[in-house]
C-alpha positions as CSV (number, residue, x, y, z in Angstrom):
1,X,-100.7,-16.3,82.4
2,X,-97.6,-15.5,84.0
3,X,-97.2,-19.4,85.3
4,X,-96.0,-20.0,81.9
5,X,-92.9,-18.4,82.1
6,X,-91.5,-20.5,84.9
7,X,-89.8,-24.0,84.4
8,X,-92.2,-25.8,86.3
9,X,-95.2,-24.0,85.5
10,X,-94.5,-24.7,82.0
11,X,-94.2,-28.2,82.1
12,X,-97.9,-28.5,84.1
13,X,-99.2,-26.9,81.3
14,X,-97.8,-28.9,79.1
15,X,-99.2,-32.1,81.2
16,X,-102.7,-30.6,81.4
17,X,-102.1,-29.8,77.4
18,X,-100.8,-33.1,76.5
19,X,-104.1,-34.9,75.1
20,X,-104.9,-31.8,72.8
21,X,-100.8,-31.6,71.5
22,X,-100.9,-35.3,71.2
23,X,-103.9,-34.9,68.9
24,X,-102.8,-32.6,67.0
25,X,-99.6,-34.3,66.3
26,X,-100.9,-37.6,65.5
27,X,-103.3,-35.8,63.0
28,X,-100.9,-33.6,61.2
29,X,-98.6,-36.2,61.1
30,X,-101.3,-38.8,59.5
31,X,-102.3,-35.9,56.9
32,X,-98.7,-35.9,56.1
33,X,-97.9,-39.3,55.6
34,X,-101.0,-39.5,53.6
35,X,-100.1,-36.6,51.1
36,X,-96.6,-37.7,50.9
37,X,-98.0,-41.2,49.7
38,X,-100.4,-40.0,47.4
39,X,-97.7,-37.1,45.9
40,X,-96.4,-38.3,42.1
41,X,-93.0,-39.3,41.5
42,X,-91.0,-36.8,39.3
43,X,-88.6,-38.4,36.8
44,X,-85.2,-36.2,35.4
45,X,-83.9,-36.9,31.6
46,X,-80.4,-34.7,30.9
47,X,-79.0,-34.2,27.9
48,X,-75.5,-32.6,27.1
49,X,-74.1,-30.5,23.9
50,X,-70.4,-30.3,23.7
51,X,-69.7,-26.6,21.4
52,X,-67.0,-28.1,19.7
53,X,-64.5,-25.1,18.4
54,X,-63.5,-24.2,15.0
55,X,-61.2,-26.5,12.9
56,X,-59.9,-23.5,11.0
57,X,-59.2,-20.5,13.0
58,X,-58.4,-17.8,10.3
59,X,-59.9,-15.1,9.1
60,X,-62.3,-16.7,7.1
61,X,-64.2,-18.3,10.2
62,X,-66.2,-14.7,9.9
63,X,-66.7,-14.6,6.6
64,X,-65.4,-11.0,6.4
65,X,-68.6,-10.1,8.5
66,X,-69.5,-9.7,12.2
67,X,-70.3,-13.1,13.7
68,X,-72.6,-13.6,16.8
69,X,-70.9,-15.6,19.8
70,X,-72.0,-18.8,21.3
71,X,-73.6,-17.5,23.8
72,X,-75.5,-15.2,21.7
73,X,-76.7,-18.2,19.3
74,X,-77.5,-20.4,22.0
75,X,-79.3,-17.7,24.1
76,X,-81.4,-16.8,20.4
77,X,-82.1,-20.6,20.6
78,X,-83.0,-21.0,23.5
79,X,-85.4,-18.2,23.2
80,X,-87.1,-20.3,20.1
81,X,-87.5,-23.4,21.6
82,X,-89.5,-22.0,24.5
83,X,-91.3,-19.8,22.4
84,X,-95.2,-20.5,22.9
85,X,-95.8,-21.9,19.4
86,X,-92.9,-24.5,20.2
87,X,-94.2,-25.9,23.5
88,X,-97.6,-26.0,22.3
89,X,-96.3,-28.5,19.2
90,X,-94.2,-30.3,22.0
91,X,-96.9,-30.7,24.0
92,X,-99.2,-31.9,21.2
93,X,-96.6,-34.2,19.8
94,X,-96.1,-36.1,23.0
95,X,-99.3,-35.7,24.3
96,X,-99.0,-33.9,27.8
97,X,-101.5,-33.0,30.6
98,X,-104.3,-34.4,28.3
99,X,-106.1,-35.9,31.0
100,X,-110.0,-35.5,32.0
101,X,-109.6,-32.1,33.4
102,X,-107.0,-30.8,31.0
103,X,-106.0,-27.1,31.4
104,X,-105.5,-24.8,29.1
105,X,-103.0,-23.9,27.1
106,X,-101.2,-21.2,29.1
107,X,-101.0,-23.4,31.6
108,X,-99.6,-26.3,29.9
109,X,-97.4,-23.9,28.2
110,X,-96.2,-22.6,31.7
111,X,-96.1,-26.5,33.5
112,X,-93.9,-27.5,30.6
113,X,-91.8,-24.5,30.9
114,X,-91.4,-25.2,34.2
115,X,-90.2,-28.5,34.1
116,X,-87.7,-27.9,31.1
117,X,-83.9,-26.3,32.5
118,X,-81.5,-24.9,30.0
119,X,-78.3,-24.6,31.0
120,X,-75.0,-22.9,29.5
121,X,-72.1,-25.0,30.9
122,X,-69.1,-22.5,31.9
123,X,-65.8,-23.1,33.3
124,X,-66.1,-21.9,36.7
125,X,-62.3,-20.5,36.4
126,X,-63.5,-17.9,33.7
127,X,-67.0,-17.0,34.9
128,X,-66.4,-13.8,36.5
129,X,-65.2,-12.8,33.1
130,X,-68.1,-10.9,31.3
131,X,-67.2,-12.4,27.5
132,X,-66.9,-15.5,28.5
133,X,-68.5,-18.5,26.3
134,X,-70.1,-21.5,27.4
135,X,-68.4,-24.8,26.4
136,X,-71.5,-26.5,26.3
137,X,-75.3,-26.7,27.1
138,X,-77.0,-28.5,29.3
139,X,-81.0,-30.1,28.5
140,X,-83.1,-31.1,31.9
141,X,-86.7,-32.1,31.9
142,X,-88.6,-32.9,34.5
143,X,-92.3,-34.7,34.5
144,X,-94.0,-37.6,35.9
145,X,-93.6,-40.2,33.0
146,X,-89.7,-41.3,32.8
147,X,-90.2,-42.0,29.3
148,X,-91.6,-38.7,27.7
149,X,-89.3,-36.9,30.1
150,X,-86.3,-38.7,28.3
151,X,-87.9,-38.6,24.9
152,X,-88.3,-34.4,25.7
153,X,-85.4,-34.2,26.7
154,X,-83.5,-35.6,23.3
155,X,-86.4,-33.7,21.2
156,X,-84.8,-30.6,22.5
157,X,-81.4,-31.6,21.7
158,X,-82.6,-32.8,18.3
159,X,-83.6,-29.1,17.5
160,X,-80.7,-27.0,19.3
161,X,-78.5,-29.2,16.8
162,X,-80.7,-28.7,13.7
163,X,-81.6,-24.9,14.8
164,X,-77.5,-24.4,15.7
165,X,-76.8,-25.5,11.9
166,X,-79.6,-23.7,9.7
167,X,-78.6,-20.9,12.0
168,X,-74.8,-21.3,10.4
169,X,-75.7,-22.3,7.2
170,X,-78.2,-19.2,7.0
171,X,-75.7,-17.2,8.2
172,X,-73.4,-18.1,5.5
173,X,-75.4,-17.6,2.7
174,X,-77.1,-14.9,3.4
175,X,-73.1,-13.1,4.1
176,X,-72.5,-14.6,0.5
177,X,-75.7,-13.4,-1.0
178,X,-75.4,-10.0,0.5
179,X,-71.7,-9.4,-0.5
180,X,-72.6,-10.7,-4.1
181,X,-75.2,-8.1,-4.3
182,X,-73.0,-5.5,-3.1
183,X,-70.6,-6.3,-5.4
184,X,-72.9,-6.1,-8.8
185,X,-74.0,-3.0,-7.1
186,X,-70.4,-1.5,-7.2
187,X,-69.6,-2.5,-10.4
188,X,-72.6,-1.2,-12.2
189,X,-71.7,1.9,-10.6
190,X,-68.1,2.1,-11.1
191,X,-69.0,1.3,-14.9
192,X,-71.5,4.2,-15.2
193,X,-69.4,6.6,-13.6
194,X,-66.4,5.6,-15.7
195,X,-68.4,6.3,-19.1
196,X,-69.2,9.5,-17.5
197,X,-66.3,10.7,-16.8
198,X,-65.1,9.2,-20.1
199,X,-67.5,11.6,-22.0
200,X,-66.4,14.4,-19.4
201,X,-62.7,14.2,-20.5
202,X,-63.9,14.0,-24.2
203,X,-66.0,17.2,-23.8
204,X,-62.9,19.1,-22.0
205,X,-60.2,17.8,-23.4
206,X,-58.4,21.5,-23.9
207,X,-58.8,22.1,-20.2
208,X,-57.7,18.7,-18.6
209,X,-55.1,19.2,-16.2
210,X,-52.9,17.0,-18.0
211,X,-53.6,19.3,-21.5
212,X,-52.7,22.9,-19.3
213,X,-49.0,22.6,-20.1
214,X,-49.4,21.9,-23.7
215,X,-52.0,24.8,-24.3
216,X,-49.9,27.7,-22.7
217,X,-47.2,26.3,-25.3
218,X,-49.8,26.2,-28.3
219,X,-50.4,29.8,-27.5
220,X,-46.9,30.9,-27.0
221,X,-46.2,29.7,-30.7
222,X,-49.8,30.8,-32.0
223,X,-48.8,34.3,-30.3
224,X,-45.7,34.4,-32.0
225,X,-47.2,33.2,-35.5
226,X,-49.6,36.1,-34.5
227,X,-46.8,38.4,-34.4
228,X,-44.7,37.2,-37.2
229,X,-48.1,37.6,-39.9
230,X,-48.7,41.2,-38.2
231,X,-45.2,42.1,-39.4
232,X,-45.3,40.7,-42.7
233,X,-48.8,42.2,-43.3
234,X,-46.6,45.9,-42.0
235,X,-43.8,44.6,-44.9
236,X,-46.3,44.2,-47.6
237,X,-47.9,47.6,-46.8
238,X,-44.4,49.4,-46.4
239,X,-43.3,47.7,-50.0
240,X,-46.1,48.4,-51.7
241,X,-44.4,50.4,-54.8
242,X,-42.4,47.3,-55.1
243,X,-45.2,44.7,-55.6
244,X,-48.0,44.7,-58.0
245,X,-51.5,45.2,-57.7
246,X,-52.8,42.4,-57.6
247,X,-49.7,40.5,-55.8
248,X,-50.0,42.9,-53.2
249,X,-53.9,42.3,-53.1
250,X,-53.4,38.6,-53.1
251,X,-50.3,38.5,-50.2
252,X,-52.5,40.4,-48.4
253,X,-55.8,38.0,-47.9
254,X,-53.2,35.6,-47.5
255,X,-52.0,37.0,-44.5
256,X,-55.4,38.4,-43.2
257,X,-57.1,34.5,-43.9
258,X,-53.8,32.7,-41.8
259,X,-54.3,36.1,-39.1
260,X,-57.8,35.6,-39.0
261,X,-56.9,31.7,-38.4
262,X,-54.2,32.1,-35.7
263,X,-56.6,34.7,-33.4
264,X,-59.5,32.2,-33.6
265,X,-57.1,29.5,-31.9
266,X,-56.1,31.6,-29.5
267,X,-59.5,32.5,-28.5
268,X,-60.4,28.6,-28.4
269,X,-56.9,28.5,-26.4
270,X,-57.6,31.1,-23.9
271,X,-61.4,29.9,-23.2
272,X,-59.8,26.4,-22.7
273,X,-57.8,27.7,-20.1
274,X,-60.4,29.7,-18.7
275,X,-62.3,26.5,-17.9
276,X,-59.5,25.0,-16.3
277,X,-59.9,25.7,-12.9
278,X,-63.8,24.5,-12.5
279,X,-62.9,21.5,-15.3
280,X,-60.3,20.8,-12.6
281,X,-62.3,20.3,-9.5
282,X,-64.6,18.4,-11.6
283,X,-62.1,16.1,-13.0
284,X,-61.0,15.9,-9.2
285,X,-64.3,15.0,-7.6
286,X,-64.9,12.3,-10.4
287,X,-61.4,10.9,-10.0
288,X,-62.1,11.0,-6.3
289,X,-65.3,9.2,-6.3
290,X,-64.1,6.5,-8.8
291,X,-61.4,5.7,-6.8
292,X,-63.7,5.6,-3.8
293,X,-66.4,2.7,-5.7
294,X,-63.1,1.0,-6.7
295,X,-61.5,0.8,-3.3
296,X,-64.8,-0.2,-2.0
297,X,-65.0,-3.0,-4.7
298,X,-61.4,-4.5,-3.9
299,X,-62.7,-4.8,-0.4
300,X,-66.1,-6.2,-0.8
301,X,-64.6,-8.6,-3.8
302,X,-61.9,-9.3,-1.0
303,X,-65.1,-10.5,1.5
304,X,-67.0,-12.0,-1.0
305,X,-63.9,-14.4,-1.4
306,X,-63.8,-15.3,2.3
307,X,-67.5,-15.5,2.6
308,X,-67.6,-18.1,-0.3
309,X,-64.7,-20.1,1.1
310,X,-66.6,-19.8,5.0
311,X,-69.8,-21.1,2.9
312,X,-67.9,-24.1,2.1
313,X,-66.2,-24.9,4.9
314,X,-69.1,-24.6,6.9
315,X,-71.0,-27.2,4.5
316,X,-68.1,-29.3,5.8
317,X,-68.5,-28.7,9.4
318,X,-65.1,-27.4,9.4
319,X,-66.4,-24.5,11.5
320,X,-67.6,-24.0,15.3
321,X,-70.6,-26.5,16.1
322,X,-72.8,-28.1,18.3
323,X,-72.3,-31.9,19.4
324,X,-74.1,-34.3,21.2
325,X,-71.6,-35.3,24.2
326,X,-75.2,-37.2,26.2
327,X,-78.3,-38.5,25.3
328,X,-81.2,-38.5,27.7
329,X,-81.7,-42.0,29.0
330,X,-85.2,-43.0,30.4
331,X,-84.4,-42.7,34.9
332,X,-85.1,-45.7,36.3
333,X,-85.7,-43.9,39.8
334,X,-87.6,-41.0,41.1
335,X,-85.1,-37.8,41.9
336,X,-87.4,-35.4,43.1
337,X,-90.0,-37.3,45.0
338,X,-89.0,-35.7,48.5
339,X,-91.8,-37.9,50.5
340,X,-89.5,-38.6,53.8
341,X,-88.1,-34.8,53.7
342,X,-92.2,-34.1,53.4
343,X,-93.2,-36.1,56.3
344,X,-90.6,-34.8,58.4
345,X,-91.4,-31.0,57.5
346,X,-95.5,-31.7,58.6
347,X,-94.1,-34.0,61.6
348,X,-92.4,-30.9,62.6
349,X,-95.2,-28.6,61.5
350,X,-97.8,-31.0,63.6
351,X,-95.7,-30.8,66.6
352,X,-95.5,-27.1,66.6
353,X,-98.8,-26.5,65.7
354,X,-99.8,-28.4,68.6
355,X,-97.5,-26.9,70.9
356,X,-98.7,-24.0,69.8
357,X,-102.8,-25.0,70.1
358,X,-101.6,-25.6,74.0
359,X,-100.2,-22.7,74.9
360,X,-102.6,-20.9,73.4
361,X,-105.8,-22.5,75.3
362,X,-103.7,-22.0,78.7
363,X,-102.7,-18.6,78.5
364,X,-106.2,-17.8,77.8
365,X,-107.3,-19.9,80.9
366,X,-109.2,-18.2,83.6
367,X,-108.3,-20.9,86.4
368,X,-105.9,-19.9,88.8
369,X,-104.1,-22.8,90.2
370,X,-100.7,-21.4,92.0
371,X,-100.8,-19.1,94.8
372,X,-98.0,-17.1,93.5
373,X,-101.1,-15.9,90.3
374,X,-103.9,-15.2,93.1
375,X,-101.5,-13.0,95.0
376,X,-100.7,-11.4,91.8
377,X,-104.2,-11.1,90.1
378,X,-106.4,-10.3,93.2
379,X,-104.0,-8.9,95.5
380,X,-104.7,-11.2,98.2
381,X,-102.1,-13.7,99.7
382,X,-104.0,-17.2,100.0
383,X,-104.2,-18.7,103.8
384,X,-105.1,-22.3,103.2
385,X,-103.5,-24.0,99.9
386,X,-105.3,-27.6,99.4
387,X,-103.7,-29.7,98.1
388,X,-104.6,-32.6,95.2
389,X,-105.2,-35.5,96.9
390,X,-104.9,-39.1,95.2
391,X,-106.3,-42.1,96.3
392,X,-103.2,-44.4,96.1
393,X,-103.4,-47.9,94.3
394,X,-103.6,-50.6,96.1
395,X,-103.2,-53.5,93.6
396,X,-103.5,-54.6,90.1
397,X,-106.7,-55.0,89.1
398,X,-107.8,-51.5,90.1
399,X,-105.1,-49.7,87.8
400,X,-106.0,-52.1,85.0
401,X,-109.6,-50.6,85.4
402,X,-108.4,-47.2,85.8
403,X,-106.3,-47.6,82.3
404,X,-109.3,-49.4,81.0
405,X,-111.7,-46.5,82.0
């Protein structure tokens, strides 16, 4: 075994080894050529979407609302058109891997999957950023018929287009829909709270903030009326030899009826301005939330504007869009096919593999055939070494019967 790691004990064994290599070789390279041959040409169909960029580039591009990025829509699209139900149409539609032994539908989901590449086109110079967007998107298919790969190819683009601007479109009116909603919503609400509180500063009136001044000067005056029919009533009683009867009978429920009338407003005044402080926070916390609903109208009226106005620009195109920059044309020639890379690879293979087959059936070779290994395996040191003798050639027509033998 140890003859192989010399120089020239390696090339004898490659000489004894050479028919069997030689074989091999020749056989793995046949087996090559032959599945190389009988391999299918794969055809490539590209198609490329330009993201052209918004014509107006104000605020009403959003709509008032938060807007997904392009690589967000094409990502969501991209995740549509490869969705099971969407290859399976494809595949019906141009009829592929319908042949005798037709597979199943996983699998023609997963060989069309496959052969269809999606790609975001990014300028290299910004693709370390992480927010970056993709100028454009590109559409590969790959199959064995050049026609149906093109026609794939420009089905796909068909629907990113017509998926990019329902997506849009959608987006727009359901913004619009939303923020008229929101807006009827607001105003019915503003309108009930405002009758409420409408009835609220009807049914307090006397204790409005705005009435507290005015009521501590009612009953000032009402105090001092008080005061000034108190004293009269004392005068009337005091005078009473000077007054008759019945004058001083009448004065008197005069005074006690107008009395009588001044301490029932003052009652009504002091219960009014008992009430104050809880018809205060009250009035406050009505106030507050009215202004609240009204703030919150202006804004969404504010949105609903812009959202209208995005809504019609985008029915104009006027926004961010997809565009078809390439078609997919039908290849006129193979890209994929590989057959001379293929036959080189088993060429390669062949020759190792033989190589291999011949080291393999010498290192486990019992013969003995250099003095230096019977030394080594027995232990004995050889005294006679014969050596191959060859009958030598003495003319022509014995070597070409030799090479015919």
């Amino acid at each position: 075994m140890n003859s192989l790691l010399s120089l020239s004990g390696l090339k004898r064994a490659l000489k004894r080894r050479a028919l069997l290599i030689s074989v091999v070789f020749i056989c793995g390279t046949l087996l090559s050529l032959l599945f190389a041959i009988q391999r299918p040409d794969v055809y490539e169909a590209t198609a490329v979407i330009q993201i052209e960029t918004p014509k107006i580039t104000t605020n009403l591009a959003s709509g008032g609302t938060v807007t997904t990025t392009s690589g967000n829509r094409l990502k969501l699209i991209e995740q549509k058109l490869m969705s099971r139900d969407s290859i399976l149409a494809m595949i019906e539609k141009f009829d592929l891997y319908n042949g005798g032994d037709a597979p199943s539908d996983s699998i023609r989901v997963g060989l069309l999957r496959d052969a269809i590449q999606i790609t975001e086109l990014i300028d290299p110079a910004q693709a370390w950023r992480p927010n970056v967007q993709p100028s454009g998107l590109s559409i590969t298919v790959r199959l064995n018929d050049a026609r149906k790969a093109a026609d794939i190819a420009n089905e796909l683009l068909a629907q990113v287009l017509a998926e990019g601007k329902q997506r849009s479109e959608i987006r727009a009116s359901q913004t619009l829909a939303f923020l008229e909603a929101e807006e009827a919503r607001l105003s019915a609400e503003i309108e009930a709270l405002a009758l409420e509180f409408a009835r609220f500063k009807e049914r307090n009136a006397a204790s409005l903030p705005d009435n507290i001044e005015a009521q501590y000067d009612q009953l000032a005056r009402l105090q001092e009326s008080q005061l000034e029919i108190e004293t009269r009533v004392v005068e009337i009683e005091t005078n009473s030899t000077r007054l008759r009867a019945d004058e001083r009978k009448h004065q008197s429920e005069f005074l006690a009826q107008q009395l009588s009338l001044v301490e029932t407003r003052i009652a009504e005044v002091d219960k009014a301005l008992a009430a104050a402080p809880e018809v205060e926070r009250l009035y406050n916390v009505m106030q507050r939330g009215l202004d609240q609903l009204q703030e919150q109208y202006g804004a969404i009226t504010t949105r609903r504007t812009e959202a209208a106005m995005a809504q019609q620009l985008e029915s104009q195109n006027q926004f961010e869009r997809f565009e078809v920059l390439e078609t997919a044309l039908v290849p006129e020639y193979p890209v994929s096919s590989g057959k001379k890379k293929l036959v080189l690879a088993g060429t390669i293979a062949s020759l190792l593999a033989g190589l291999g087959l011949g080291f393999v059936f010498e290192w486990f070779s019992p013969v003995m055939r250099t003095s230096e290994r019977v030394e080594q395996e027995l232990g004995l040191r050889p005294v006679v070494i014969l050596p191959v003798l060859r009958k030598p050639r003495n003319g022509w027509r014995e070597k070409l019967g030799l090479r015919a033998a």
